[in-house]
mmCIF file of the N, C-alpha and C atoms, coordinates in Angstrom:
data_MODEL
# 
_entry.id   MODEL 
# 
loop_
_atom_site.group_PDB 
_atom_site.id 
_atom_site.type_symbol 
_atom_site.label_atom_id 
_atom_site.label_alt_id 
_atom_site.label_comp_id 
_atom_site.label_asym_id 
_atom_site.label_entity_id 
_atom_site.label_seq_id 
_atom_site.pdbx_PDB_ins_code 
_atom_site.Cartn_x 
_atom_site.Cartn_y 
_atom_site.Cartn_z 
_atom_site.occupancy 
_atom_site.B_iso_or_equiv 
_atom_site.pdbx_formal_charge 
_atom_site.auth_seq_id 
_atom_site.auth_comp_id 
_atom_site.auth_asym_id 
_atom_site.auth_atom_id 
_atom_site.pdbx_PDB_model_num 
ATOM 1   N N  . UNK A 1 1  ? 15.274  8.382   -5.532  1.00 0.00 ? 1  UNK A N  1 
ATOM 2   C CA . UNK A 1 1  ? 14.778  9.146   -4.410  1.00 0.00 ? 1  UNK A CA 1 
ATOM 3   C C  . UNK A 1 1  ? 13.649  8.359   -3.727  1.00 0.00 ? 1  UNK A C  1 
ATOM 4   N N  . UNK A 1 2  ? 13.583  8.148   -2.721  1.00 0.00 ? 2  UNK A N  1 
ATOM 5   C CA . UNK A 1 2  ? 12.831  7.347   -1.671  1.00 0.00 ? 2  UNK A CA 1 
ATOM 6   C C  . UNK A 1 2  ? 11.302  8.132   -2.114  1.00 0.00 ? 2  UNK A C  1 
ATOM 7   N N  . UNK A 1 3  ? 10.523  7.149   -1.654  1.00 0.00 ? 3  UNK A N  1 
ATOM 8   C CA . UNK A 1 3  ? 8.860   7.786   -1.516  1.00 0.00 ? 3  UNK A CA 1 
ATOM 9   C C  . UNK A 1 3  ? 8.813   8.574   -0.331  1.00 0.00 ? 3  UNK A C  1 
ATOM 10  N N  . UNK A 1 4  ? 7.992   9.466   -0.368  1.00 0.00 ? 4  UNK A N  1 
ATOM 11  C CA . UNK A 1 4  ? 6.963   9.872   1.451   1.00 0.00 ? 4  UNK A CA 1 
ATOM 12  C C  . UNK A 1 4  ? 6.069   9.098   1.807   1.00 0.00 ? 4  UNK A C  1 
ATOM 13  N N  . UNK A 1 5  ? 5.621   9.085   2.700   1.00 0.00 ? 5  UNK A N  1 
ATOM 14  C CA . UNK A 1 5  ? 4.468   8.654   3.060   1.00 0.00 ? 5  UNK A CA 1 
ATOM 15  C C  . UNK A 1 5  ? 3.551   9.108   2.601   1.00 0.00 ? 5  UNK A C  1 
ATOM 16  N N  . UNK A 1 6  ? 3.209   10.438  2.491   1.00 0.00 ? 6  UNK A N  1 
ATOM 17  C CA . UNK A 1 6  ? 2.091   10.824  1.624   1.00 0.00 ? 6  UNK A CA 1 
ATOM 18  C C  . UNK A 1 6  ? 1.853   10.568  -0.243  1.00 0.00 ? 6  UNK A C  1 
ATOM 19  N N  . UNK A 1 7  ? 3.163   10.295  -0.146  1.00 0.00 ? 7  UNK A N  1 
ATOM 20  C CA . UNK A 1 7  ? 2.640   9.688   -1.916  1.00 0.00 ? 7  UNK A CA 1 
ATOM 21  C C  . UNK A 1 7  ? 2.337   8.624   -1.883  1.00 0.00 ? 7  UNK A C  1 
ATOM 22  N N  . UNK A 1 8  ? 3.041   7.538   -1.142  1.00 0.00 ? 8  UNK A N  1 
ATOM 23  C CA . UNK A 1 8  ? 1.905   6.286   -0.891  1.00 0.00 ? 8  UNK A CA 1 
ATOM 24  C C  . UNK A 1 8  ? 1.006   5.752   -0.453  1.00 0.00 ? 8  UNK A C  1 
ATOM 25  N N  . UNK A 1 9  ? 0.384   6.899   0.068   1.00 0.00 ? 9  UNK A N  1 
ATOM 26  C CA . UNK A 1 9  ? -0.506  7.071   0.902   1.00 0.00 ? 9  UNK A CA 1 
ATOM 27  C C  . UNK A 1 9  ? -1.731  7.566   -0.116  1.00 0.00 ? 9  UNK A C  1 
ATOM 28  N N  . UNK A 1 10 ? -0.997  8.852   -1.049  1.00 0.00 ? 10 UNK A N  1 
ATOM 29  C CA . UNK A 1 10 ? -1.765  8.795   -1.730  1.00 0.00 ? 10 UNK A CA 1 
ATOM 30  C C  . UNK A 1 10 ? -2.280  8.085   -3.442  1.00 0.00 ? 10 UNK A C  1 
ATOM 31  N N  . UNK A 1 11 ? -1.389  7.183   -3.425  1.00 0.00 ? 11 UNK A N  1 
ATOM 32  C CA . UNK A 1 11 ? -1.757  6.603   -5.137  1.00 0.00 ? 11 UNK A CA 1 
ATOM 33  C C  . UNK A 1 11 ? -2.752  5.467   -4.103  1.00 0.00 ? 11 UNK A C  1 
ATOM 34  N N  . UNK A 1 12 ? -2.478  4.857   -3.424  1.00 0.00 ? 12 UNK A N  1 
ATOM 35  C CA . UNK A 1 12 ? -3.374  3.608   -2.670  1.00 0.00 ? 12 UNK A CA 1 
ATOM 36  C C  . UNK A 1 12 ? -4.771  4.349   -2.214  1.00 0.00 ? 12 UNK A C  1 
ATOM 37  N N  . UNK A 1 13 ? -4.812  5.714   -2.262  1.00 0.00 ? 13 UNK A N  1 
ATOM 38  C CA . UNK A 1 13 ? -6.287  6.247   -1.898  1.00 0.00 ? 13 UNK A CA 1 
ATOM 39  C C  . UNK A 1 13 ? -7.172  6.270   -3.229  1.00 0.00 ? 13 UNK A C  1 
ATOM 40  N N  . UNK A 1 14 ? -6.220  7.243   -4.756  1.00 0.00 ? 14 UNK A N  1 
ATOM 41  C CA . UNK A 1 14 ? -6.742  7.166   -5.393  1.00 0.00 ? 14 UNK A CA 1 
ATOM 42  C C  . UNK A 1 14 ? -7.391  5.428   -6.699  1.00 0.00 ? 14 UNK A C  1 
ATOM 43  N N  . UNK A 1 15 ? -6.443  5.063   -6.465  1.00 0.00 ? 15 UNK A N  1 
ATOM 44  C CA . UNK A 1 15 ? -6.720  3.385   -7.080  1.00 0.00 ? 15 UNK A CA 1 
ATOM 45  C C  . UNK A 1 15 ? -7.694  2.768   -6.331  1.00 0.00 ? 15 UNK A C  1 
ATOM 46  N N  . UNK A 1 16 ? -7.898  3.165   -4.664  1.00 0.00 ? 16 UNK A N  1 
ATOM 47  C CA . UNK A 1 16 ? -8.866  2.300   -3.960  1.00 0.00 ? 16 UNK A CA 1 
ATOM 48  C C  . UNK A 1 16 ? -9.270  3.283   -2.805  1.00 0.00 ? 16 UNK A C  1 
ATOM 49  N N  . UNK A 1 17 ? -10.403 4.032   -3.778  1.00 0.00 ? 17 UNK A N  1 
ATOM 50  C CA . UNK A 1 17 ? -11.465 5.001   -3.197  1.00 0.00 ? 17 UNK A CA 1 
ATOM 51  C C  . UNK A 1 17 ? -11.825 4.184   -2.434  1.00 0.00 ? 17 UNK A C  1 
ATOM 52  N N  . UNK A 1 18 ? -11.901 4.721   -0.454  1.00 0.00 ? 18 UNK A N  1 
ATOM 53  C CA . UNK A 1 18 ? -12.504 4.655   0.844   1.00 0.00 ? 18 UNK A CA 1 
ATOM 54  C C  . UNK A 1 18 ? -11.840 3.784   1.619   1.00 0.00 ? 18 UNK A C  1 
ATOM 55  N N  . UNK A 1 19 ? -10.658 3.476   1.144   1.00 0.00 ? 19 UNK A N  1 
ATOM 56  C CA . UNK A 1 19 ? -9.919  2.442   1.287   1.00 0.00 ? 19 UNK A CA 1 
ATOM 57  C C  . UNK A 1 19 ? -8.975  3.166   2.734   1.00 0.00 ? 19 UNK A C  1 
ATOM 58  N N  . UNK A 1 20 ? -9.042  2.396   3.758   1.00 0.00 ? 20 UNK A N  1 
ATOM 59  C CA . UNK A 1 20 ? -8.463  2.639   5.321   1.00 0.00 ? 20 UNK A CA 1 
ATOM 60  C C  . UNK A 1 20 ? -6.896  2.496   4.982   1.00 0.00 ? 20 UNK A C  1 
ATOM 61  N N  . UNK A 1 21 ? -6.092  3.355   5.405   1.00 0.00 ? 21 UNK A N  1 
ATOM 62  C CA . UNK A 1 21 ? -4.627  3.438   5.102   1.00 0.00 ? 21 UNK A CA 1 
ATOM 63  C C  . UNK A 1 21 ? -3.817  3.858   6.326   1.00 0.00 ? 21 UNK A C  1 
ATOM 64  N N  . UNK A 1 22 ? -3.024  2.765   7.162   1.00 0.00 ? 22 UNK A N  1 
ATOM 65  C CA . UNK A 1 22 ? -2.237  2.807   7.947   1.00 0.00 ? 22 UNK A CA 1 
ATOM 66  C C  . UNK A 1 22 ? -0.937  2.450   7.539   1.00 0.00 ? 22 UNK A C  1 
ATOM 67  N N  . UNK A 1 23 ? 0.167   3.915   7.766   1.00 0.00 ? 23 UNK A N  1 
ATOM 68  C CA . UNK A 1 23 ? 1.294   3.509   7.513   1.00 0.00 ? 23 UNK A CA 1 
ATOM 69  C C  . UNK A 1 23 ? 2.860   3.483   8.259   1.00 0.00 ? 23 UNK A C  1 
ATOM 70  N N  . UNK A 1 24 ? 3.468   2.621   8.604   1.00 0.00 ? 24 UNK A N  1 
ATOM 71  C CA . UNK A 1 24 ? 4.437   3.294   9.242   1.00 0.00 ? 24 UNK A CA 1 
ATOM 72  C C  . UNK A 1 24 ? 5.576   3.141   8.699   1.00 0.00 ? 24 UNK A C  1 
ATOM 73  N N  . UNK A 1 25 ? 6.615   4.050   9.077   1.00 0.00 ? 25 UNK A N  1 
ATOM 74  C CA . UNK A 1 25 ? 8.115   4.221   8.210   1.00 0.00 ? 25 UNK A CA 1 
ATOM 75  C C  . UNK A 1 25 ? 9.213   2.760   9.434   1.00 0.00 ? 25 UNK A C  1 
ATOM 76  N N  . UNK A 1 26 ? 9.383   1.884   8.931   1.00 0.00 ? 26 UNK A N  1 
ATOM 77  C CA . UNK A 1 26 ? 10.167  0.861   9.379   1.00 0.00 ? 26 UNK A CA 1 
ATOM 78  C C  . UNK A 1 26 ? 11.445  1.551   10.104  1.00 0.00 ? 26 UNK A C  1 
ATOM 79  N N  . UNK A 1 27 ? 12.239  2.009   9.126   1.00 0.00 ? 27 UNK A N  1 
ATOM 80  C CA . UNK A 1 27 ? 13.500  2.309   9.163   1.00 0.00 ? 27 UNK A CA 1 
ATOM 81  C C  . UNK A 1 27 ? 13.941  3.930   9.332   1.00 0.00 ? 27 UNK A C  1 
ATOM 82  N N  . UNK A 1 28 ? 12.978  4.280   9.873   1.00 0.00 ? 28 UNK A N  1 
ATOM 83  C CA . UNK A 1 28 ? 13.647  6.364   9.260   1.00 0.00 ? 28 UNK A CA 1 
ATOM 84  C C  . UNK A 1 28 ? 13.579  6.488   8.285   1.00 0.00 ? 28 UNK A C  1 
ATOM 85  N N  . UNK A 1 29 ? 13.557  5.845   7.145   1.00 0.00 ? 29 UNK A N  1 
ATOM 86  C CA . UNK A 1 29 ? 14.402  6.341   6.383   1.00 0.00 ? 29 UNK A CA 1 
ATOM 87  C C  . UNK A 1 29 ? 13.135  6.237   4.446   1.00 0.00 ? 29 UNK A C  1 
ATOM 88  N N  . UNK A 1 30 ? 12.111  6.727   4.630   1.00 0.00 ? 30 UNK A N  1 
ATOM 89  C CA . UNK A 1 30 ? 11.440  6.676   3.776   1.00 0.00 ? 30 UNK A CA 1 
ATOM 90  C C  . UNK A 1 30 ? 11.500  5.521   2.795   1.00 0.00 ? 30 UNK A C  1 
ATOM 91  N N  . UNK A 1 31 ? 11.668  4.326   2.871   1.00 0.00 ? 31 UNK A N  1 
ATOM 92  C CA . UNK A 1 31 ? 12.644  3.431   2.061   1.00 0.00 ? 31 UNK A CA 1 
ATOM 93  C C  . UNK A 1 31 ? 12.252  2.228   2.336   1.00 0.00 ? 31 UNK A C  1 
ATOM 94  N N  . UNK A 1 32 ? 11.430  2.287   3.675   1.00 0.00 ? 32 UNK A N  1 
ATOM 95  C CA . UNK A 1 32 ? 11.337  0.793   4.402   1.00 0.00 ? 32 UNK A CA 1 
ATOM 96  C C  . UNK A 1 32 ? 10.234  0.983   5.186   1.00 0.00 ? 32 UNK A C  1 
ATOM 97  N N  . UNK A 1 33 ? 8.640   0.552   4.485   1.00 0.00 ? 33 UNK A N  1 
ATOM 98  C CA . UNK A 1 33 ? 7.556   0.934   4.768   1.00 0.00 ? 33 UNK A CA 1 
ATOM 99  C C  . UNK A 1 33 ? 6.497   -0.499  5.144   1.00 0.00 ? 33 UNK A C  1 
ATOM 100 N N  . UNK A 1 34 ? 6.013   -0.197  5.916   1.00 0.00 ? 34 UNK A N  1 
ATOM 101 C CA . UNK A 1 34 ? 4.590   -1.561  6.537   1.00 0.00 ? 34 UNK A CA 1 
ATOM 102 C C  . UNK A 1 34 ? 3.044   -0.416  6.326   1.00 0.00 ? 34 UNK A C  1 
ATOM 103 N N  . UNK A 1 35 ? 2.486   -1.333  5.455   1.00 0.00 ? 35 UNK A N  1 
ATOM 104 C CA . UNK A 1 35 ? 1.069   -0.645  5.154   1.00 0.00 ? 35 UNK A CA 1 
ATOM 105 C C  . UNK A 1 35 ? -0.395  -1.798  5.309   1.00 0.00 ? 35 UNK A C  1 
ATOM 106 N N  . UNK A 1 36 ? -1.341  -1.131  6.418   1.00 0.00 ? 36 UNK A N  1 
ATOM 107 C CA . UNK A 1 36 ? -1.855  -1.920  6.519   1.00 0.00 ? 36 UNK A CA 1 
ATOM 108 C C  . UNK A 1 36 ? -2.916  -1.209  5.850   1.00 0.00 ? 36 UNK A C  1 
ATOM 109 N N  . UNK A 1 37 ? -3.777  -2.293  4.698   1.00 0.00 ? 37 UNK A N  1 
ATOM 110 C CA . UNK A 1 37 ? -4.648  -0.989  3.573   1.00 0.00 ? 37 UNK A CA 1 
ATOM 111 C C  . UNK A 1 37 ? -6.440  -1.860  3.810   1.00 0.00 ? 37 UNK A C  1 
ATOM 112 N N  . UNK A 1 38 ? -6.969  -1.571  4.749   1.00 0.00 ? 38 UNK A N  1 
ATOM 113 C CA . UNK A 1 38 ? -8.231  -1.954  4.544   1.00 0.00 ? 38 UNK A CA 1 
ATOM 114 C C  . UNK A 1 38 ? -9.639  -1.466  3.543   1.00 0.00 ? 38 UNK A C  1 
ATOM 115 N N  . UNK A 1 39 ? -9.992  -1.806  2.234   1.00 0.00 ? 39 UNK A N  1 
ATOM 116 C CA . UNK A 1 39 ? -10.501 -1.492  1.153   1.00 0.00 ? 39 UNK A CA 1 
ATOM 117 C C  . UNK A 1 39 ? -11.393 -2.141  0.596   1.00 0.00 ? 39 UNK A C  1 
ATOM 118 N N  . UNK A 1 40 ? -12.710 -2.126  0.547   1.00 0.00 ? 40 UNK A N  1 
ATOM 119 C CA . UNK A 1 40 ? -14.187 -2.942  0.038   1.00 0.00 ? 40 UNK A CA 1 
ATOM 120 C C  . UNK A 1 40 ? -13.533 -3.364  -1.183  1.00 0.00 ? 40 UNK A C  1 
ATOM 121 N N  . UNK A 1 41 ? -12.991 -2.698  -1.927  1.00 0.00 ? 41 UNK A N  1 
ATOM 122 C CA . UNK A 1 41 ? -12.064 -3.572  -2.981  1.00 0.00 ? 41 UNK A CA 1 
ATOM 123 C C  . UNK A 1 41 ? -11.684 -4.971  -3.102  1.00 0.00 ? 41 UNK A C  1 
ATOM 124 N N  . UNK A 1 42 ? -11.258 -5.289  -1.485  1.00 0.00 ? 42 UNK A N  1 
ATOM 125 C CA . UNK A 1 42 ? -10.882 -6.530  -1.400  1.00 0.00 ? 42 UNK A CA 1 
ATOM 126 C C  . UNK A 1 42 ? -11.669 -7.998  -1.188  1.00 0.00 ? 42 UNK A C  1 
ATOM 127 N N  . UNK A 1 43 ? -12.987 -7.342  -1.340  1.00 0.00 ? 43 UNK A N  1 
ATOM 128 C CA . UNK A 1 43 ? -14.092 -8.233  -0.811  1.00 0.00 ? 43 UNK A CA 1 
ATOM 129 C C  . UNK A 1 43 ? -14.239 -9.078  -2.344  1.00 0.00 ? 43 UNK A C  1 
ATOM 130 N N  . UNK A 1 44 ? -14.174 -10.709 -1.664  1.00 0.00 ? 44 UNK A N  1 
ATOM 131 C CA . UNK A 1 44 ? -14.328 -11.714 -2.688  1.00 0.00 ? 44 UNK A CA 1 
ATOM 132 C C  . UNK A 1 44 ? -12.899 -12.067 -3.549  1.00 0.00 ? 44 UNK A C  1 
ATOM 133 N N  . UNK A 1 45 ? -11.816 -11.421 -2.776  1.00 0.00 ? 45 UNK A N  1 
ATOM 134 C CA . UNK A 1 45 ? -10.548 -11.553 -3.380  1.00 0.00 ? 45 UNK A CA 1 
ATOM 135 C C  . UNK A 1 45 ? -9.563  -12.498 -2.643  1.00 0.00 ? 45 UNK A C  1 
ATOM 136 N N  . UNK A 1 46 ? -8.652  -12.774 -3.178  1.00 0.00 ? 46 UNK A N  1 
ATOM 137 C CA . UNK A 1 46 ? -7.527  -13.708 -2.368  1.00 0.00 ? 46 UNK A CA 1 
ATOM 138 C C  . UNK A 1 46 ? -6.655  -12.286 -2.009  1.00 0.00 ? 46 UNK A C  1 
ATOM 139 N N  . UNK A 1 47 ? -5.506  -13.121 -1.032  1.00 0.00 ? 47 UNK A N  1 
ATOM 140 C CA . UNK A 1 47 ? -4.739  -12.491 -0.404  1.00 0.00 ? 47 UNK A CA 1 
ATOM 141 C C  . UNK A 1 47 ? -3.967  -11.648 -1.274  1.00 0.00 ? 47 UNK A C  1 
ATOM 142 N N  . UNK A 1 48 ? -3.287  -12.977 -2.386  1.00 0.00 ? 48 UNK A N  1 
ATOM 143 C CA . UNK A 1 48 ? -2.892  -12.584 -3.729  1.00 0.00 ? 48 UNK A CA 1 
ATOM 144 C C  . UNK A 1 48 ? -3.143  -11.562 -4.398  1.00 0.00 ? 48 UNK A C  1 
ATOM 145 N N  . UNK A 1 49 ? -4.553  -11.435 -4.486  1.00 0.00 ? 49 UNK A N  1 
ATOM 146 C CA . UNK A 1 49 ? -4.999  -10.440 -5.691  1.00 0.00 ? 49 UNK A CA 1 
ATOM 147 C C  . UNK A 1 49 ? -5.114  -9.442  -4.553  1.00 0.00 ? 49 UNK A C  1 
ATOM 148 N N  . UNK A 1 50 ? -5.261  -9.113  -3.369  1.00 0.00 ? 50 UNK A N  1 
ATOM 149 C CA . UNK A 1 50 ? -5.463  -7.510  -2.697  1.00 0.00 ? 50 UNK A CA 1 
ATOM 150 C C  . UNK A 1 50 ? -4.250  -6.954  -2.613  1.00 0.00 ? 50 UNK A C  1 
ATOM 151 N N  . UNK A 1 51 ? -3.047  -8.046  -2.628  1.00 0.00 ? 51 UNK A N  1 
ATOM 152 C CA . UNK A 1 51 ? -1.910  -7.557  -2.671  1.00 0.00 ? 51 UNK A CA 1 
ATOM 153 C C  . UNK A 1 51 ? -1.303  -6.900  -3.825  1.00 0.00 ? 51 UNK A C  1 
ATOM 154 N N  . UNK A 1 52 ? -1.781  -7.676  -5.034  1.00 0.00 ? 52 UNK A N  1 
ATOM 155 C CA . UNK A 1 52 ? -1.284  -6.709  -6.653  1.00 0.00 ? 52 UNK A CA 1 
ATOM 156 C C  . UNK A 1 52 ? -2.111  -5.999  -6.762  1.00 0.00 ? 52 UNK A C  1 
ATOM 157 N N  . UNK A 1 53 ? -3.476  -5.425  -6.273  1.00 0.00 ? 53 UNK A N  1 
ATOM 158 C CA . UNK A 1 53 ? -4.352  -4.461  -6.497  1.00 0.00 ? 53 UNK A CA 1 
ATOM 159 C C  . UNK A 1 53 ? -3.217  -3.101  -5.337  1.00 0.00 ? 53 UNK A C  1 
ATOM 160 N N  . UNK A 1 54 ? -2.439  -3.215  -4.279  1.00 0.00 ? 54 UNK A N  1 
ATOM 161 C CA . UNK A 1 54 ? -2.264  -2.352  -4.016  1.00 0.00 ? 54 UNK A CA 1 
ATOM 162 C C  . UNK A 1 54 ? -0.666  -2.028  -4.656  1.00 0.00 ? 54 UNK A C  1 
ATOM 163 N N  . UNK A 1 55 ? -0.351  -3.239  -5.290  1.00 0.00 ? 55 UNK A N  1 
ATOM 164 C CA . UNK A 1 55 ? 0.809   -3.093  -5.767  1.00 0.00 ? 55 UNK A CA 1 
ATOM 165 C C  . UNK A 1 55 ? 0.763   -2.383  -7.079  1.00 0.00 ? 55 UNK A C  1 
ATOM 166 N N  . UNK A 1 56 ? -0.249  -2.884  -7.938  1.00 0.00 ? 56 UNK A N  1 
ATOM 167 C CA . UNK A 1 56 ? -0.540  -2.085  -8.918  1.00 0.00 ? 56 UNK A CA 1 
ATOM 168 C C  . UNK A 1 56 ? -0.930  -0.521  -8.922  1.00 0.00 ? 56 UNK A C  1 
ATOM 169 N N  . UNK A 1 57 ? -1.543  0.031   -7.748  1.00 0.00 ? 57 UNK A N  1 
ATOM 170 C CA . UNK A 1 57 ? -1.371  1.217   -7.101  1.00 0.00 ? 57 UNK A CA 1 
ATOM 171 C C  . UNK A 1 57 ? -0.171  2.567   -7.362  1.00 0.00 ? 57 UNK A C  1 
ATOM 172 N N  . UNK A 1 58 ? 0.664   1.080   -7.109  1.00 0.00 ? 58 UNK A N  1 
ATOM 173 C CA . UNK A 1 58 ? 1.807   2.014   -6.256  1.00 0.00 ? 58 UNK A CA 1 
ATOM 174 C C  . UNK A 1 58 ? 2.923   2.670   -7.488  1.00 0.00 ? 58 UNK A C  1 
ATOM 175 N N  . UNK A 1 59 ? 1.843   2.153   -9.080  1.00 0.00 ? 59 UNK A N  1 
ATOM 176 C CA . UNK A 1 59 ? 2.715   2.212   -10.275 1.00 0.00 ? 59 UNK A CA 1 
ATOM 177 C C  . UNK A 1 59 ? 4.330   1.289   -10.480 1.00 0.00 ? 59 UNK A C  1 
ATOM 178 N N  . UNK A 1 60 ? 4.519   0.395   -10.247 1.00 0.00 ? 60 UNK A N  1 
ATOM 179 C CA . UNK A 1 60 ? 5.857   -0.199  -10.769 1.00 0.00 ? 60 UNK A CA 1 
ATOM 180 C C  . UNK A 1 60 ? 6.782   0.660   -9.579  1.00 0.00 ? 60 UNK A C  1 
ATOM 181 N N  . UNK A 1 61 ? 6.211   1.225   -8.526  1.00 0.00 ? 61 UNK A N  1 
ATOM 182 C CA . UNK A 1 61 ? 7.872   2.017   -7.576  1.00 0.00 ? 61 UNK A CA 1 
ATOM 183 C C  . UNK A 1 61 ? 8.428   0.971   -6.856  1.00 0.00 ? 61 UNK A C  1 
ATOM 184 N N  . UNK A 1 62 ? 7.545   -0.462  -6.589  1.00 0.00 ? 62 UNK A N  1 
ATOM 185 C CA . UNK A 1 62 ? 8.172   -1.365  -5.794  1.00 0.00 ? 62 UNK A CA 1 
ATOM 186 C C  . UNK A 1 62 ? 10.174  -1.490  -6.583  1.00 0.00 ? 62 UNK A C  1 
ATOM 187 N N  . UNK A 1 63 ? 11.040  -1.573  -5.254  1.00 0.00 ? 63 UNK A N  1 
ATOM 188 C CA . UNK A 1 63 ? 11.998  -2.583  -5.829  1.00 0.00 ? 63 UNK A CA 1 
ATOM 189 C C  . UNK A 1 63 ? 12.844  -1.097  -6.678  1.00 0.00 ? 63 UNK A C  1 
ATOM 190 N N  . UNK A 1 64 ? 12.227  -0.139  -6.883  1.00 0.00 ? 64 UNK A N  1 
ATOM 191 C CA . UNK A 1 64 ? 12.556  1.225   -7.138  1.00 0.00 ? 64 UNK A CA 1 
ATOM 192 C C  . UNK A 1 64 ? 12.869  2.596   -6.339  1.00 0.00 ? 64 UNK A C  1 
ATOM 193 N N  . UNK A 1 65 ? 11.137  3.557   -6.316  1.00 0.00 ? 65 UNK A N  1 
ATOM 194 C CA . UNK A 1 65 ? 11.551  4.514   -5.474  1.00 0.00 ? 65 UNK A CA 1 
ATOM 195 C C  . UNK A 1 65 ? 11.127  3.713   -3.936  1.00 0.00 ? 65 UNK A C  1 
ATOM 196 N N  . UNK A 1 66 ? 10.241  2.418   -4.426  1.00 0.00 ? 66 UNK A N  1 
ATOM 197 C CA . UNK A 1 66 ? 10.064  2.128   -2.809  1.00 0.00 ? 66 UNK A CA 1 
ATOM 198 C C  . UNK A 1 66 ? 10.707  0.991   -3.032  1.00 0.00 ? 66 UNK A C  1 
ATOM 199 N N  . UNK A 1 67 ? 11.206  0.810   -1.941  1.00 0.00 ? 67 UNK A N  1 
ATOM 200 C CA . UNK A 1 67 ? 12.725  -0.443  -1.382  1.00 0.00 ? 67 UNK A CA 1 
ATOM 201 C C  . UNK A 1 67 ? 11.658  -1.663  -0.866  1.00 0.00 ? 67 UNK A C  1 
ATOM 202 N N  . UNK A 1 68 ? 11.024  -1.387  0.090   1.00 0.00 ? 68 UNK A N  1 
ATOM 203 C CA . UNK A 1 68 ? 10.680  -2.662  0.929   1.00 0.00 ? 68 UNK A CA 1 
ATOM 204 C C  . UNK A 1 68 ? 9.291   -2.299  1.442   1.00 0.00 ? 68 UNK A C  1 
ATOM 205 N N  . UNK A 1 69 ? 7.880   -2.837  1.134   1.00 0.00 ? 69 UNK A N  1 
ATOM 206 C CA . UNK A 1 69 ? 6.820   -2.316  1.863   1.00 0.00 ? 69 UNK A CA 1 
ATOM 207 C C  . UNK A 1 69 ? 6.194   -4.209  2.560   1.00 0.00 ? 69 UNK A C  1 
ATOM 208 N N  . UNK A 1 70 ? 5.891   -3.712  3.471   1.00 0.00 ? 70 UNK A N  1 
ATOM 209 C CA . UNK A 1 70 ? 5.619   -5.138  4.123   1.00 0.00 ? 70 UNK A CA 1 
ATOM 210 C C  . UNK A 1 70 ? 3.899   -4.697  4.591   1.00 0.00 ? 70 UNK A C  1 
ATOM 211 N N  . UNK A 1 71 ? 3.194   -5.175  3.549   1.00 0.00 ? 71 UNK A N  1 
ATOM 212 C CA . UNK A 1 71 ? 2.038   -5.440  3.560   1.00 0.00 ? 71 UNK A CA 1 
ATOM 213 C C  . UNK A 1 71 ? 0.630   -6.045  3.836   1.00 0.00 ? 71 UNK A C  1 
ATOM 214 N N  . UNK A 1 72 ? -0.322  -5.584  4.934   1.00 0.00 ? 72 UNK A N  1 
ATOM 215 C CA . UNK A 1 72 ? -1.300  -6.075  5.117   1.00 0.00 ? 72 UNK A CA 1 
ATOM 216 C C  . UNK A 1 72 ? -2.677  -5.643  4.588   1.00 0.00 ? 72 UNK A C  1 
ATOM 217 N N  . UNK A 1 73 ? -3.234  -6.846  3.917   1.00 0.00 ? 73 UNK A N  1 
ATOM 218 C CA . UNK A 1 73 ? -4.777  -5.721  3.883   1.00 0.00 ? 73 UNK A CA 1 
ATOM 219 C C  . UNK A 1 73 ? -5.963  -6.736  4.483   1.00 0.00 ? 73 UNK A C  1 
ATOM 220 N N  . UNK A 1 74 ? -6.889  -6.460  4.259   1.00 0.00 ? 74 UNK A N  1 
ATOM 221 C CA . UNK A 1 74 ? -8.179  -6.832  4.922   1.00 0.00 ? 74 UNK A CA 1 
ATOM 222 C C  . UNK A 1 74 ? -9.338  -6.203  4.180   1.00 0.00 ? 74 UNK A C  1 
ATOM 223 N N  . UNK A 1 75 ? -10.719 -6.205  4.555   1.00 0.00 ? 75 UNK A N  1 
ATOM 224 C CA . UNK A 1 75 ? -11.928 -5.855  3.819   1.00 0.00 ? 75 UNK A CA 1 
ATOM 225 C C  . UNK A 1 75 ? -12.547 -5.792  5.252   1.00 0.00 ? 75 UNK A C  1 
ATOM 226 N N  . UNK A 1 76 ? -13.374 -4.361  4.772   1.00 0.00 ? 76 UNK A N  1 
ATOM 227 C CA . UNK A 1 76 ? -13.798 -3.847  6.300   1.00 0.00 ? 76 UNK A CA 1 
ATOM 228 C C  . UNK A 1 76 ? -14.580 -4.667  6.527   1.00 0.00 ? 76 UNK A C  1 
ATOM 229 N N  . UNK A 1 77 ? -15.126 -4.747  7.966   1.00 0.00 ? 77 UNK A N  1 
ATOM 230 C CA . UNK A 1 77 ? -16.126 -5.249  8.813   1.00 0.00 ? 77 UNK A CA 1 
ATOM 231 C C  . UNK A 1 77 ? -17.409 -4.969  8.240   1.00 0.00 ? 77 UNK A C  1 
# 
């Protein structure tokens, strides 16, 4: 069963308290997601590591209940 948006919306809030979460559905189809996750978390990190910090988030659903998330993050201003 595909994710919502609000469940990935919300494990990436709770793993990375204050963390800015923009998401949009690619495809219709809950399945095929672009998240852009801006999070003080990421400060002093590589691209690498902000990316398995939100992957680690998301509990193991990559490649599962979630199909495809095409990912940006950043560290606020």
């Amino acid at each position: 069963m595909p994710m919502s948006g609000d469940e990935i919306t919300r494990l990436i809030a709770e793993a990375l308290p204050g963390a800015e979460i923009e998401l949009q559905d690619l495809a219709g189809d809950d399945d095929h997601w672009a998240a852009k996750v801006t999070a003080p978390q990421f400060a002093g990190k590589s691209r690498v590591q902000q990316h398995k910090l939100v992957y680690e988030a998301l509990g193991g659903r990559m490649g599962g209940a979630l199909h495809a998330l095409q990912l940006t993050t950043a560290v606020p201003n």
